[in-house]
Structures are given as C-alpha cells and as structure tokens.
N, C-alpha and C positions, 0 to 999 in steps of 0.2 A: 404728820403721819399720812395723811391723804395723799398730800404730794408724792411720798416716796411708795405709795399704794399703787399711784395711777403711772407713776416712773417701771416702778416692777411689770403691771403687766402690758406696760406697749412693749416691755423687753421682754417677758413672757411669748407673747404673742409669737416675734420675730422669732425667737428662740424653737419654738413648736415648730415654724414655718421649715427653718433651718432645718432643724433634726428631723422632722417625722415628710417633707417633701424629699429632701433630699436623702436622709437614711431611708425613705420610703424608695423613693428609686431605685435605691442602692440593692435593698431586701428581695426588691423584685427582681431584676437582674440578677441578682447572684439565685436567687432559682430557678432561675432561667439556666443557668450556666450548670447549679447542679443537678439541672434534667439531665445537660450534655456530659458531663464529666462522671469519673468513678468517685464514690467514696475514698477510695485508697488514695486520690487524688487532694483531696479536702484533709486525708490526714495526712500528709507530706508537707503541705504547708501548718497544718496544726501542729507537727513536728518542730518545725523553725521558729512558731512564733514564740515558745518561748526564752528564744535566743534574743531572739529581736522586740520582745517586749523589754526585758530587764535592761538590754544597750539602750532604747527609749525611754525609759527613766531616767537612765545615769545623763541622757540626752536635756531630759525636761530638765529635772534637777531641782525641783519646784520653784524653780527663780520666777515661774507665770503667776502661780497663785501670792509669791510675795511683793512680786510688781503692784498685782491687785489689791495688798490688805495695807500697802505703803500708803501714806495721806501724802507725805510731804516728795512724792518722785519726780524726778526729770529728765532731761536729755538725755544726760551723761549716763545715768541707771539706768535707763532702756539698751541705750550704746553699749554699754557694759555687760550686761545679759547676752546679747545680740552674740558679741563678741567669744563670749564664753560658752556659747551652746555651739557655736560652730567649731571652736577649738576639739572641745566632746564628742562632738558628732565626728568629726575626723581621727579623733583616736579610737573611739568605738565601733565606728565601718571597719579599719584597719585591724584591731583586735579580730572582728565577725571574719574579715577575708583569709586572716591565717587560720583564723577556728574551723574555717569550713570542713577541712578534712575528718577533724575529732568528732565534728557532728557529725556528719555522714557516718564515721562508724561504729558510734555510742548507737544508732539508730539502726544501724544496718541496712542504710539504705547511700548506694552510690552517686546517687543522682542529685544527692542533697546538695553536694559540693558548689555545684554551675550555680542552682538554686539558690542557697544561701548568701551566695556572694552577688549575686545581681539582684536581688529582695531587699539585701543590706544597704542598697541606693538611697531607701525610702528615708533612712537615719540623716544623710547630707541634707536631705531634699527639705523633709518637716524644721529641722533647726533652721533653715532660712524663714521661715515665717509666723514661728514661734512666738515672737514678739506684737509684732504688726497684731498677730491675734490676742495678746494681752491688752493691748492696746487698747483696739475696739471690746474687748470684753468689760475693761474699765469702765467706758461710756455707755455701753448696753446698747452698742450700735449692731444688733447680729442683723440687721435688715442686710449690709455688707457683707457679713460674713455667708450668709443665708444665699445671695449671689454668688459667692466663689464654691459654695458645697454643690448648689442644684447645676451649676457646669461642670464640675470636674466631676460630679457622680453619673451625669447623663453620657459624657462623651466617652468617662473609663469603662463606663458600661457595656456601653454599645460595641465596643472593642472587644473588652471579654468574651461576651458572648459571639462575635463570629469567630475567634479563636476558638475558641470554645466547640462552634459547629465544625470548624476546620479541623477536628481532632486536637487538636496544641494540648489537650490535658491539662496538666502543673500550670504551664506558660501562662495560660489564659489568664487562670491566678494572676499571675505574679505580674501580668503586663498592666492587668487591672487595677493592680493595687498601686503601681509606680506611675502609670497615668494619672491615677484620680491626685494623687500626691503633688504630681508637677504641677499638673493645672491651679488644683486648689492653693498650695503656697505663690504659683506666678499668681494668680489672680490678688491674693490677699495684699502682695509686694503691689500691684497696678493700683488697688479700691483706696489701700490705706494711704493717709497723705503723710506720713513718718518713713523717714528713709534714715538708716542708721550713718554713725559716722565713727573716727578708727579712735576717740575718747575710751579710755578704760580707766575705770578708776576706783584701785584698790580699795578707799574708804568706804565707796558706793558698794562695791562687790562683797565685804563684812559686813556691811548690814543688811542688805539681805540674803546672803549665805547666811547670817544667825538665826532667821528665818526657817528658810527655802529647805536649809538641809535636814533639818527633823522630818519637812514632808519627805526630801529626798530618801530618807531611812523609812519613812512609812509608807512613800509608794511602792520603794526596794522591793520590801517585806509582803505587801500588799500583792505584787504582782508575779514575786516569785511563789507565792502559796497559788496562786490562782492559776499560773501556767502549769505549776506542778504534776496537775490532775493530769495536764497533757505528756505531759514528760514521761511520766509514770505511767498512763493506758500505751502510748507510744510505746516504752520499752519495754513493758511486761504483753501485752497484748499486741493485734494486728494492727498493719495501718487501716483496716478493715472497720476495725473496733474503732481506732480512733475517729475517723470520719463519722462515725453515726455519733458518737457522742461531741464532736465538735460543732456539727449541724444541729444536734438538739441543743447543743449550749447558745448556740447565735439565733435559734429559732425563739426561744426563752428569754436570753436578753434582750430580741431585741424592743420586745416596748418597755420591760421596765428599767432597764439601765438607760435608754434613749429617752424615757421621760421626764425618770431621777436627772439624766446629765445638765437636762433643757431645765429645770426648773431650779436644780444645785447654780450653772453658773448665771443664772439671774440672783437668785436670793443671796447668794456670796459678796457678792460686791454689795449690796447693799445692806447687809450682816454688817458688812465693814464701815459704812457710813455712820453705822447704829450702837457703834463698837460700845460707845461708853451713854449707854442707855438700856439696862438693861430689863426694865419693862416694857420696853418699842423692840428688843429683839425678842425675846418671849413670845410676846403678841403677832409679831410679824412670821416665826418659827410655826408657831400653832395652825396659824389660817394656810401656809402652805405646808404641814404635813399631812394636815386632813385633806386637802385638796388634789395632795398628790396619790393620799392612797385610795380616794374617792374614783381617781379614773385609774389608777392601776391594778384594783383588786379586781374588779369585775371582769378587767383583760387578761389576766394573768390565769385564774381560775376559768376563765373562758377556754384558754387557750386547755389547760390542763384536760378538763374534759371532752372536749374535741379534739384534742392532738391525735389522734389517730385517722377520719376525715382528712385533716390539713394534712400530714404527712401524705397523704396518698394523694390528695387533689394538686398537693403544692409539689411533691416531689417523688412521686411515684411510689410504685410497691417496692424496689429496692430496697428505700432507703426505711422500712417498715420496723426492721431490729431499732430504731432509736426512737420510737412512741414513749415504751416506760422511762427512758431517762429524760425527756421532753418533758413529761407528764411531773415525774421529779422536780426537775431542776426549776419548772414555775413556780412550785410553791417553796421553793429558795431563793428564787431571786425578787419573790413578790414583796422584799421587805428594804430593797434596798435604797428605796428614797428615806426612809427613815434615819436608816444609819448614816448617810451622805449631808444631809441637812442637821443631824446632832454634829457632824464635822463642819460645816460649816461654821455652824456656834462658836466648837471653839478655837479655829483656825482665825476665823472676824476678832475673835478678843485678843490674840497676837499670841495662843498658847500653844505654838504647833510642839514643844515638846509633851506637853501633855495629849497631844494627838498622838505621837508620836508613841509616846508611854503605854496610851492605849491598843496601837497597833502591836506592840510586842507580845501584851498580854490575849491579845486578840488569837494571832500565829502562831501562838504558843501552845492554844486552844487546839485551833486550827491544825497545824502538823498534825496533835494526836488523835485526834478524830481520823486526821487521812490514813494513818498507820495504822488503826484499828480499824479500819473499814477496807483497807487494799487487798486484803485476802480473801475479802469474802466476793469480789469483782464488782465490776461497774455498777451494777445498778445501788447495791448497797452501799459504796461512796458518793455515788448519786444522794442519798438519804442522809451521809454524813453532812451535805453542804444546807440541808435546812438544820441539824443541828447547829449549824455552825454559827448560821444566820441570827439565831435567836441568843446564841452565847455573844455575836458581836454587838447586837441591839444594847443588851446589858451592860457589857461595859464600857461601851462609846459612850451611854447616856449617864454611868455613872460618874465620869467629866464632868460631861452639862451641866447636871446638879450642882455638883462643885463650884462651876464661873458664874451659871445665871437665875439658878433656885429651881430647873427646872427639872421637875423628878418625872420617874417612868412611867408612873403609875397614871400621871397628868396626858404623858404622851398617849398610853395605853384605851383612856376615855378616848382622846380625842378619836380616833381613829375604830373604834370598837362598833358605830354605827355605819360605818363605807363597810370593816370587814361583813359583821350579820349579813349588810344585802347581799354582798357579793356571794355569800357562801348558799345562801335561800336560794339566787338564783342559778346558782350554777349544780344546784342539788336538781332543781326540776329538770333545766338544759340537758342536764346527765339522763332521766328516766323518761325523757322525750326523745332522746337520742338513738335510746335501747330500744324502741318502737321499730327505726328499719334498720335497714343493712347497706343500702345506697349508700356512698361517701358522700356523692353532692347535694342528697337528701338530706344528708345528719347536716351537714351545714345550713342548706339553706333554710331548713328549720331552726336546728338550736341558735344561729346566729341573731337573726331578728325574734327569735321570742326572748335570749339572754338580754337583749337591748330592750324590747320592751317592757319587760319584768323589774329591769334594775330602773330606766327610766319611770315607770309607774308607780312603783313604791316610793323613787326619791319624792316625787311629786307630791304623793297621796301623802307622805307625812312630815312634808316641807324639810327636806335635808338641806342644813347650810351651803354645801356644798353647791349641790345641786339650782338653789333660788341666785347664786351669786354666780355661778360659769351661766346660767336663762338668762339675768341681770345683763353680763358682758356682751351675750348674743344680742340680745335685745341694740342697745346701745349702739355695736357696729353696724347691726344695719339702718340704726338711723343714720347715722353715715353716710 
C-alpha cells in the first residue's frame, strides 16, 4: 500500500503541475481576453458548445477510460481505439458542418454558421491524440503530458489575446481554442513513444465497447444535461445573459472541477490496480476524498464570498450582472470531487453499467429540477444545480455501497471537518469584507486572512489533511 501511496502522489504532483500551471495560464489569458471582448461574444461561443461537446463524447466514446481499467491491453487495442475515434471524429465534423445552418437559426444568430464549422476542427484535431493520452495516463507519466498543456496553453494564449486587442471578437475565441488543440495533440503525438498502426481488431473493439459504451451513454447524458443550461439561457434569453452566466460557470469550475480532474485521473488508474481489494480501495477513496475537499472547500467558499471583488478586479464592472450566479454556482460545484471519485469506484471494479444506471437516475433528477426552475430565470436554476449536486452525491454513492461496503454516512464524517473550517472561515472573510468598499481592498484583506484562518485552525487542531500535504512539503524540499 505504501508503494502505490508514493506512485499516487509523484502522479498527484505532476497531475497539479499539469492542470493548475497550465489551466492556470489558461484562466488568466482568457481574462485577459474577456477584459477585450463582449459578453455577447463569450455567449456565441457558449452557444456552440453544446453542439460540440455531445459530438466530443460520441468522439471519446469512453474507449480512454476502458483502455485504462483493461489489465490485460495491447498494441492492437490501442490501434484499435486510435482507428475508431478518428472514424467518429470524421462523421461528427461532417454531421457539425451540415448542422451549421440549423444552429445558427435555432439560435438566431447568423454568424454562428462560419463559426460552428471552423470550431468543429477541434473534433479531428483531439481524436488524433486521444490515445497517446490514455497511454501516458496509464503510467501516471503527466510530467509529459504537463509539457504539451503548459505550450500549447502559453502560445494559444498569447494569440487570443492580440486577436482579442485587434478587435477579432468571436475569432479570438475560436483561434484560441484550435491553436491550444494543435499544439497540445502535435506535441502529445512528438513526447509519447507509441505511434499507432492500421491493426483493427473487432475482438479487441467488443471488449472494450462492453466497457466504454455505458460510459459513452453516461457521458451522453452527463454532458447533454450540463450543456442544456446553455442551450436553454441561449434560446430563452440574450446572448447578453448567456455570457455572464457562462463566465460565472468557468469562473466556478474552474478550481473545483480542475482539482476533482487532477486528482480523479490519478486515483483512477490506481482504483484499477486495487480492483479486487476492496479494503485497499476503501482506504485509498477515504484519504483522497478528504484531501480533496480539504483544499476545495475553502476555495470554493472563498471564491463565493468575494465573487463580487474578483468580478470587478478580474473582469471589470460590465461583467458585474454574473456575481449572484458565481456566487451560486460555487457552492454547486464544491461537491464535485466527491461524486467523481464514488465514479471512480465503481468504474475501477469494471461496473460501468451501474454507473451508467446511476447516471440515468441522476438526469432524470436533473431535467426535473431544470424544468422547474427555467421559469423562475437564471439565478433560480442557478440554485437548481446545488440541489442537484446533493441528489447526485446520493445516488452515485448508493453503487459504492453496493460494490465496496462504502456507505454515505462514512463519506459524510470524513469530510465534515475540511467542510466546518471552511464554512468558519469564510463566515468572518464575509464580515471583514463588509468593513470596506474598495474591491482591491476586500481582496487583499479577506484573501490572506481566509488563508490564515483556515491554515491556523488546520494547525491548531492537527487536521489530517493538513499534517500529511506539511508532511509532503516538508519532504520535497529535502530534495
């Protein structure tokens, strides 16, 4: 268990390195870009994506995450994959490039047309390196991968943004997005040493399509509820509207879905090693759920009660209408390593139909909550997505129970000492904040007293969490 302790976090590490350098770069750049750009701009592309998300599902097709939970894979199944996501990719650009016109006019917007169909590049572009990145996912090599994000996130940047000042608008978007895409898949095709070959092989491609396709109906699912929201402000409301609440939704994910991702595809793979132990996976689920929401709660709840500061420091008084659904949509997405890591569970025990199970009843959830809450306007379906959050908690874990004994109630402790601090210190953060009026006063206060309040307290009453990330600092600078 040690071994696979200290395998976790040098891929931890790399993993952090990866997502929060390079989405770091990325975060910043793109406010950069939406200093220069309109909202209406942010929601033209919020518009398309969920065109172009659901065709990147049918894309993935989860054949990466069953490459990953495979013991016995090889050549030919990589081959195989390889072979099959570029087939998809190719019918799915070509579906997008006839669609273009129907979108453009479901939306009422003309422009979408040029748009949609030069965006829809990124579908060829990702299925070329798809694999290569399962690959090294397998080994927990993201020191590589970590390499091809921090280039292709620096140079698509830095482009955006002088499009961006050049007036280019939409473009800037969309140049941004198909640069960081080439670079990042050329590079991953250069770092990785696996080059495919024209092997396909139908035995190979049945078992994991027995696999792959439950996630593929649960990411479906997964990502057509989740675009929805945009679908839906999109054609009931402005592109005005959509912009502020598509910036408050990327301003919200981005540390906890970017920390859930970084810490999901480490513990995954090794879920999988642990497959048929299932008090080593227990054990191993526990110590990074509390760990995850140890550093997510205090950020997330951070972010909530100074989202108003950061809006205006990060992105001016324009974009000022998307505070309360910021402010929302934190305390909905503060839960989402939990639910990612109960999938992991039991995706590692090879039960993606009961993932799959779970996703339906999850959506099912989900629709109704949206349809009761779309009349009352955004901020109130804002409010639907933490119910939702908490209905998905529930019965994702009530699987887990089911494969590895692990009940909610278990999960519910572990994590019930990260939420307290978090919530203490973001209560005083809050009544220190109320003190001025400056924006870059409420920050540069409640930021470093939120740090030192939550660091203080870990301290003062020894939180595991807290003595074991001191523990790893410690350690690498003996290094």
């Amino acid at each position: 268990m040690d071994a696979v302790n200290k395998k976790t976090a040098k891929g931890l590490v790399w993993s952090l390195i990866d997502r929060f350098a390079g989405q770091g770069i990325q975060f910043l750049m793109s406010l950069v870009i939406a200093r220069l750009v309109l909202p209406s701009d942010y929601g033209l592309i919020a518009m398309l994506m969920v065109f172009m998300a659901i065709a990147q599902t049918f894309v993935d097709s989860g054949f990466g995450s069953a490459l990953v939970q495979k013991k016995d894979r090889t050549d030919v199944d990589f081959s195989t994959v390889f072979l099959f996501n570029g087939a998809v990719a190719l019918v799915c650009y070509l579906l997008l490039f006839l669609a273009a016109p129907l979108i453009a006019s479901f939306y009422r917007q003309p422009e979408l047309v040029l748009v949609t169909r030069v965006a829809g590049l990124t579908l060829l572009i990702n299925a070329l390196g798809a694999v290569q990145l399962a690959r090294l996912t397998i080994t927990l090599d993201f020191k590589k991968i970590a390499v091809a994000t921090l280039t292709g996130v620096t140079l698509s940047g830095a482009l955006g943004i002088w499009m961006a000042y050049k007036g280019h608008g939409v473009w800037a978007l969309v140049a941004q997005t198909l640069t960081f895409n080439v670079l990042y898949n050329g590079l991953l095709w250069v770092i990785s040493v696996w080059k495919p070959s024209l092997a396909f092989s139908r035995s190979a491609f049945k078992s994991l399509f027995s696999f792959g396709s439950k996630l593929l109906m649960s990411s479906l699912l997964h990502t057509l509820y989740v675009n929805l929201y945009s679908l839906v402000i999109g054609r009931l409301f402005s592109s005005k509207d959509l912009g502020y609440y598509n910036r408050s939704s990327v301003l919200a994910m981005f540390p906890s879905t970017n920390l859930s991702n970084v810490i999901y595809r480490v513990v995954y793979p090794v879920q999988c090693q642990l497959q048929d132990d299932k008090e080593a996976m227990v054990a191993h689920f526990i110590q990074y759920v509390r760990l995850s929401c140890y550093v997510i709660f205090p950020i997330m709840i951070g972010f909530c009660v100074l989202a108003e500061p950061l809006v205006l420091v990060l992105l001016k008084a324009k974009w000022l209408p998307a505070v309360p659904y910021l402010q929302i949509l934190c305390l909905a997405y503060m839960w989402d390593a939990i639910m990612k890591l109960n999938g992991a569970v039991i995706n590692a025990k090879g039960r993606s139909d009961l993932f799959f199970k779970a996703e339906i009843y999850k959506k099912i959830v989900g629709f109704i909550i949206l349809a009761a809450t779309v009349p009352f306007g955004i901020k109130v379906m804002c409010y639907g997505l933490i119910l939702y959050a908490f209905a998905d908690i529930r019965i994702i874990s009530f699987y887990t129970h089911q494969l590895v004994g692990l009940k909610l109630m278990t999960q519910i402790k572990a994590i019930s000492p990260s939420l307290s601090l978090a919530v203490m210190m973001g209560a005083v953060v809050w009544l220190a904040s109320c003190c001025v009026d400056n924006p870059w006063l409420k920050l540069g206060i409640g930021v470093p007293l939120g740090v030192l309040l939550y660091v203080g307290a870990s301290a003062l009453f020894s939180v595991r969490e807290f003595v074991h990330l001191r523990g790893l600092v410690k350690e690498k600078l003996k290094i």
